[in-house]
N, C-alpha and C positions, 0 to 999 in steps of 0.2 A: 239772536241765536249765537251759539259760542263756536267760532272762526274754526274749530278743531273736527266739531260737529257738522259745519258744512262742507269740511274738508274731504271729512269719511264720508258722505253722501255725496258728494260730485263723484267721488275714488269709484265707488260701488253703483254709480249711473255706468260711468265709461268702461268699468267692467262687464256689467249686464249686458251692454249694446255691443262692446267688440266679441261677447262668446254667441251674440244671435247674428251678426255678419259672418262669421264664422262658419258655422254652419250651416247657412245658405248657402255659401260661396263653393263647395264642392260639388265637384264635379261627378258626375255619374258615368260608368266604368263606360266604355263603348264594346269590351271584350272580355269576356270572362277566363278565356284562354287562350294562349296563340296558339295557332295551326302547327306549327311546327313543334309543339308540347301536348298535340293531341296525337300526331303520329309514332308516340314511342313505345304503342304495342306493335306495331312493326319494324322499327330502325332503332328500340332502345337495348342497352348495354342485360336491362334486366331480365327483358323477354328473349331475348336474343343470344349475345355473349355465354352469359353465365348459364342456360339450361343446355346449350353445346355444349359447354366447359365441363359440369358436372358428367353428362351423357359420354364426351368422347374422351377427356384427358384431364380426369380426377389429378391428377399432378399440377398442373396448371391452373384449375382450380383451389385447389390449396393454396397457391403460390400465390394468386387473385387477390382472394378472401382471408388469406392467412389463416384459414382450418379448413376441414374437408367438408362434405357434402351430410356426412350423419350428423357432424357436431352443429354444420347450421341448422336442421331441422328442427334438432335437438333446442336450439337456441331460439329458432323461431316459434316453436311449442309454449316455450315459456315468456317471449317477452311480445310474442302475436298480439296477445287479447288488448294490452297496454298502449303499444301502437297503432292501433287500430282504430281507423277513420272511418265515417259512413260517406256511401255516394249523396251529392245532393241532385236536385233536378238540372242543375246547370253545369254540372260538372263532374265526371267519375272522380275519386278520391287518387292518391296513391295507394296501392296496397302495401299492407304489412311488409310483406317476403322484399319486394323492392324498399321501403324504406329501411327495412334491415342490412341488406346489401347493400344499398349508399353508404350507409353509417359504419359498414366494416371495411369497404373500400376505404374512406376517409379515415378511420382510423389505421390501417396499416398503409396508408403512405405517408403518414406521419405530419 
């Protein structure tokens, strides 16, 4: 056999065996979410902060969000459907209106 041809066949053994160790060797999650990221429909910024914000001092709102309270809806109406994740059995999603507000927070503070 030509020494070239057994080269590429040793090559293509130790590749087959290191992608099947491989993927054995993971590990299975022990948690799907921490406790402390299940609690932020009570202590988060989204459910919390910002529907005050909007509700008692539209100015500070604005200032938050860097627009007001129509132009997000506005904003949420149209890019909702896009962002938009389903619940699974193991986990509620984020929803739309908070992953919107993340992404405007993050974007005005630059």
């Amino acid at each position: 056999m030509d020494s070239n041809l057994e080269l590429a066949l040793v090559a293509s053994a130790v590749f087959v065996i290191q992608k099947m160790k491989k993927g054995k060797s993971r590990k299975k999650r022990a948690l799907w979410s921490r406790n402390w990221l299940l609690r932020r429909k009570q202590l988060g910024v989204c459910d919390n902060l910002l529907v005050e914000l909007a509700e008692e001092d539209p100015r500070s709102f604005k200032n938050w969000m860097r627009m007001d309270k129509r132009g997000f809806d506005v904003l949420l109406e149209k890019v909702g459907p896009l962002i938009y994740k389903q619940d699974t059995k193991f986990r509620e999603c984020i929803p739309a209106k908070d992953r919107l507000a993340m992404t405007l927070r993050y974007l005005a503070t630059g």
